[in-house]
C-alpha positions as CSV (number, residue, x, y, z in Angstrom):
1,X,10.6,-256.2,144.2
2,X,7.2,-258.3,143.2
3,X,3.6,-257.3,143.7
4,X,0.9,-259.9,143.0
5,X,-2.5,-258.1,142.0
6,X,-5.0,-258.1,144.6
7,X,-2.5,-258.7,147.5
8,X,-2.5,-255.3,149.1
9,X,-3.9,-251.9,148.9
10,X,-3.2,-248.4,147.4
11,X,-1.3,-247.1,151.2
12,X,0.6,-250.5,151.3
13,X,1.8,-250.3,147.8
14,X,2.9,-246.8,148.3
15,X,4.7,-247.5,151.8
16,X,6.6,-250.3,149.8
17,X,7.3,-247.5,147.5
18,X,8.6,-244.8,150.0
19,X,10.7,-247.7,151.6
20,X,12.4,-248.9,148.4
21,X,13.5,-245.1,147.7
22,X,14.8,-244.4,151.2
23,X,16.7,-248.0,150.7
24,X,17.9,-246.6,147.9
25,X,18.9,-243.4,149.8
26,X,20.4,-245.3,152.7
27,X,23.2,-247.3,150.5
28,X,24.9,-243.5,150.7
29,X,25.8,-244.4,154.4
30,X,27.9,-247.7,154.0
31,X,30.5,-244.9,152.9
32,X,32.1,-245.4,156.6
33,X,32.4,-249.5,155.6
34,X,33.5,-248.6,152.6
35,X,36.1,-246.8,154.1
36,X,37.4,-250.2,156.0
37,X,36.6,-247.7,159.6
38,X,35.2,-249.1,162.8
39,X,32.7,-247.1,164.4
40,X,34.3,-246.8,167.5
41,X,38.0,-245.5,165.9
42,X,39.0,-241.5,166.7
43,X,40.1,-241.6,163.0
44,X,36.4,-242.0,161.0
45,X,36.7,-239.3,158.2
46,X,33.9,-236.2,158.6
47,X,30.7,-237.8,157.1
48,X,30.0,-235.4,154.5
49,X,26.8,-232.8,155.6
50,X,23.9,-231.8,153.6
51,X,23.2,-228.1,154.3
52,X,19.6,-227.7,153.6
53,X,18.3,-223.9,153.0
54,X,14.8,-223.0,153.3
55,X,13.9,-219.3,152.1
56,X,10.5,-217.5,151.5
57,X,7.9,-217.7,153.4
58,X,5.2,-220.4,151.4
59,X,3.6,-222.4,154.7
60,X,1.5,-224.2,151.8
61,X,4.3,-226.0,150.9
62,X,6.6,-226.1,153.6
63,X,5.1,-229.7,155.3
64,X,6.1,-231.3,152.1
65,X,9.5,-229.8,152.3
66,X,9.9,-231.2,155.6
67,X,8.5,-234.6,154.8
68,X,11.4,-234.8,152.1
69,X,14.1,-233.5,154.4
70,X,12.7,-236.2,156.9
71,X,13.3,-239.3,154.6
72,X,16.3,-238.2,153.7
73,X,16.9,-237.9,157.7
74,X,15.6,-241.9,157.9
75,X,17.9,-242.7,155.2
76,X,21.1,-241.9,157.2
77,X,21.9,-238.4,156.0
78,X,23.7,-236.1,158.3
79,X,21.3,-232.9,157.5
80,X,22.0,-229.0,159.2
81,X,19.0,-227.1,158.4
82,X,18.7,-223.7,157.9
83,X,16.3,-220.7,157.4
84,X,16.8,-217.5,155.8
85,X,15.8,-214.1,157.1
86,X,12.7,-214.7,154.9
87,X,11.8,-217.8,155.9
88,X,11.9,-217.2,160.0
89,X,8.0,-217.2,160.1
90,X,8.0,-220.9,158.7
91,X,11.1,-221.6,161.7
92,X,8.5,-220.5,164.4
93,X,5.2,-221.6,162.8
94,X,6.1,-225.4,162.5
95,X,8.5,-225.5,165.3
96,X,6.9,-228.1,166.5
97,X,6.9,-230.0,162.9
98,X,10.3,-230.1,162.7
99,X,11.3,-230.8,166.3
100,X,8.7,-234.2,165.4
101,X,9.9,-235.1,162.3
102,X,13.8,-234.1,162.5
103,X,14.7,-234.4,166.3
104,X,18.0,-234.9,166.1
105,X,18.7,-232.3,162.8
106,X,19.7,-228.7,164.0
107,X,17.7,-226.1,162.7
108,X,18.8,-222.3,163.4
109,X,19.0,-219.4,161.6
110,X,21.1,-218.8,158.0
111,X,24.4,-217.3,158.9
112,X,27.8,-217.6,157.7
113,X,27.7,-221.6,156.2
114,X,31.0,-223.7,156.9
115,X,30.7,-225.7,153.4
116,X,33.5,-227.6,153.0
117,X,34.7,-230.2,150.1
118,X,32.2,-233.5,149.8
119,X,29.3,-231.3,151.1
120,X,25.8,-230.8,149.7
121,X,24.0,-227.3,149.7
122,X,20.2,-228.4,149.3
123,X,17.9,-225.6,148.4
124,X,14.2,-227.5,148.6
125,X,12.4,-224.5,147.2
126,X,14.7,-221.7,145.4
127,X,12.3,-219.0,144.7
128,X,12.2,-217.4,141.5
129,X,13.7,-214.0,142.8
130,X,16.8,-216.0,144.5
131,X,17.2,-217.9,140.9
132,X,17.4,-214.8,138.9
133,X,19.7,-213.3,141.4
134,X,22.3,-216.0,141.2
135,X,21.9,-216.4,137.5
136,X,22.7,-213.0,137.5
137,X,25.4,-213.1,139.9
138,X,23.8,-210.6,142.4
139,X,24.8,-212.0,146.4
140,X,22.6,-209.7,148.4
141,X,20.4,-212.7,149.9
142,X,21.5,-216.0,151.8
143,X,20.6,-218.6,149.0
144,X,22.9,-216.7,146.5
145,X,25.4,-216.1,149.0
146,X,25.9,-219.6,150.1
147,X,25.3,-220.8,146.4
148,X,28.6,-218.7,145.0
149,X,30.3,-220.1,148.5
150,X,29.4,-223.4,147.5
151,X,30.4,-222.7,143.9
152,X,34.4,-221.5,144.9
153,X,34.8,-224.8,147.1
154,X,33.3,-227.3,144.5
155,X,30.3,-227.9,146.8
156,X,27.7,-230.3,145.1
157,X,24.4,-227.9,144.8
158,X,21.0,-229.3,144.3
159,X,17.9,-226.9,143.6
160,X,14.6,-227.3,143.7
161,X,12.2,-224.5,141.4
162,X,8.9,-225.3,140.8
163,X,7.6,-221.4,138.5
164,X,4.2,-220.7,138.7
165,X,2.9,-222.1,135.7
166,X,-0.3,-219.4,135.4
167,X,2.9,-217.1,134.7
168,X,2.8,-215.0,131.2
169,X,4.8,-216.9,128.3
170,X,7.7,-214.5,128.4
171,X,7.9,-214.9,132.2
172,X,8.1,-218.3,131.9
173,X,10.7,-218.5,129.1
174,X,12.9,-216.3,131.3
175,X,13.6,-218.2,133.4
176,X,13.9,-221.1,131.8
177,X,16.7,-219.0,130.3
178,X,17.9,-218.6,134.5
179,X,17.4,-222.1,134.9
180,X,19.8,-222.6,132.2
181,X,22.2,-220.8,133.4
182,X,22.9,-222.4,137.1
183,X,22.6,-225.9,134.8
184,X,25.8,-224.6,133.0
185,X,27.4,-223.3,136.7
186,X,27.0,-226.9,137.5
187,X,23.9,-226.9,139.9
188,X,21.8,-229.5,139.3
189,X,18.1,-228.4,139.1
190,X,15.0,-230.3,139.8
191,X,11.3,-229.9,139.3
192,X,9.5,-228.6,136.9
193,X,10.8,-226.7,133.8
194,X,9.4,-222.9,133.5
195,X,9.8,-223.5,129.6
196,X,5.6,-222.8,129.0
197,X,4.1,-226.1,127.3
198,X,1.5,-226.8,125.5
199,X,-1.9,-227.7,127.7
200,X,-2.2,-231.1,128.6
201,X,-6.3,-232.3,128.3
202,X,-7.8,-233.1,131.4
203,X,-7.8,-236.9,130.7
204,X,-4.2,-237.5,129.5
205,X,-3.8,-239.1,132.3
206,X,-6.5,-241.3,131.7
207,X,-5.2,-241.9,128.1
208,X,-2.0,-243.1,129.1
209,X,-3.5,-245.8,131.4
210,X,-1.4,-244.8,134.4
211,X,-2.6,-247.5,137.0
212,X,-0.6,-245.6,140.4
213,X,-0.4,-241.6,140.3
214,X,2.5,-240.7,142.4
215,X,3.8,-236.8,143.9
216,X,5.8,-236.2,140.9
217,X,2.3,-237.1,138.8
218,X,0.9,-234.6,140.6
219,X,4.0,-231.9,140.5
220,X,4.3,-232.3,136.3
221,X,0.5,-231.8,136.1
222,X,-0.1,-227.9,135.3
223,X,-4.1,-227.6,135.2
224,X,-6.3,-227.5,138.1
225,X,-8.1,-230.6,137.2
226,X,-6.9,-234.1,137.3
227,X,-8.0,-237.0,135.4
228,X,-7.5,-240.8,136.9
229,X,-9.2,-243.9,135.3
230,X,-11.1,-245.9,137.7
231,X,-8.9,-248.1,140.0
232,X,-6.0,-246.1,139.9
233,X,-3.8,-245.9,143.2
234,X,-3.4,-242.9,144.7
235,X,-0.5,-242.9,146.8
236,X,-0.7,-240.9,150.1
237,X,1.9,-238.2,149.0
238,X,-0.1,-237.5,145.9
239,X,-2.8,-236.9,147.7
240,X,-1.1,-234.4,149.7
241,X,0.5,-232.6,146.8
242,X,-3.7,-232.8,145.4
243,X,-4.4,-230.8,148.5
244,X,-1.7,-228.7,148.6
245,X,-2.0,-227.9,144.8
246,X,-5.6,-227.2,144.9
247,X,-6.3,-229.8,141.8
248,X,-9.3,-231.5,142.1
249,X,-9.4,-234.9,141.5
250,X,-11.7,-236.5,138.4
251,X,-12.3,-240.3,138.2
252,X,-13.1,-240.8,134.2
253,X,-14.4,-243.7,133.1
């Protein structure tokens, strides 16, 4: 893909952006021609299911929980959403949300999962009580119950854990320590490390010369100030995750 300078603007750039990685995301569905199946034989194979759990209860983060689950939605993935006994609140508070933006996807309440083989379990915001539970093999909640499930039937896991950053060192370091841990039971883990790190000045970003901020710019930043040089595109998810991270936004010459 090409951009000539000065031929579109900062919400075309990043909806050329979000299309290349649901592209991306969509090559997963040619598994069927893959296959050599016709659409219309009684013998297609089970398309494999991501089972998305949502637990907790954080609304300020839930709409871009459901923006991701809706991409991967547009991108042909067969998704079965479900909610934890925590998380019932964010169920009935965006009900409309999700009947919007996934209208074909069921959504219902965390039960007994039926992960089979070739499955995904998704959890889009594991919380740091559910990680140090299945790090510690404790299986009195729904995301370490279906984890461990998903661990006996060589389910693929994917986790995201973003720690709270303002945490205390040793906090921090332990559950790195957690995150560690479900690394080496083969769940792959996303976000940001809880490892603490050394401050990042206000105009690194700046520094660096960044010339588009994205959401993951946004998600690795850790103070509550962010510094952009002048020009820099700001696409519309990082503004979101701006918003919804309370940074404020600094343009620095």
């Amino acid at each position: 893909m090409t951009f000539t300078r000065g031929s579109m603007n900062s919400q075309t750039l990043s909806s050329l952006i979000d299309k290349a990685i649901t592209d991306a995301l969509a090559r997963r569905t040619l598994w069927i021609e893959s296959l050599g199946f016709e659409s219309t034989q009684a013998d297609i194979p089970r398309q494999p299911t991501t089972f998305v759990l949502i637990t907790g209860d954080d609304a300020a983060a839930f709409p871009a929980t459901l923006r991701y689950l809706a991409a991967l939605a547009q991108a042909g993935c067969l998704l079965s959403v479900h909610f934890s006994h925590s998380a019932q609140r964010l169920h009935t508070r965006f009900a409309d949300a999700l009947n919007r933006l996934l209208p074909q996807v069921p959504c219902q309440q965390a039960t007994d999962s039926t992960l089979r083989s070739g499955d995904t379990l998704l959890l889009p915001a594991l919380s740091d009580n559910s990680l140090a539970k299945i790090a510690l093999g404790l299986r009195d909640n729904a995301a370490s119950q279906w984890v461990f499930q998903a661990l006996a039937q060589d389910v693929r896991i994917i986790a995201l854990h973003h720690p709270d950053a303002a945490m205390p060192a040793a906090y921090l370091a332990q559950l790195s320590r957690y995150q560690e841990t479900l690394r080496q039971f083969g769940i792959r883990m996303m976000g940001q490390p809880a490892a603490p790190q050394a401050s990042v000045p206000h105009r690194a970003v700046a520094a660096v010369g960044k010339s588009l901020l994205t959401a993951r710019d946004v998600r690795l930043h850790s103070e509550n100030t962010l510094s952009v040089r002048p020009g820099t595109l700001i696409t519309p998810a990082a503004r979101d995750e701006l918003a919804a991270r309370r940074i404020t936004l600094i343009t620095a010459s």
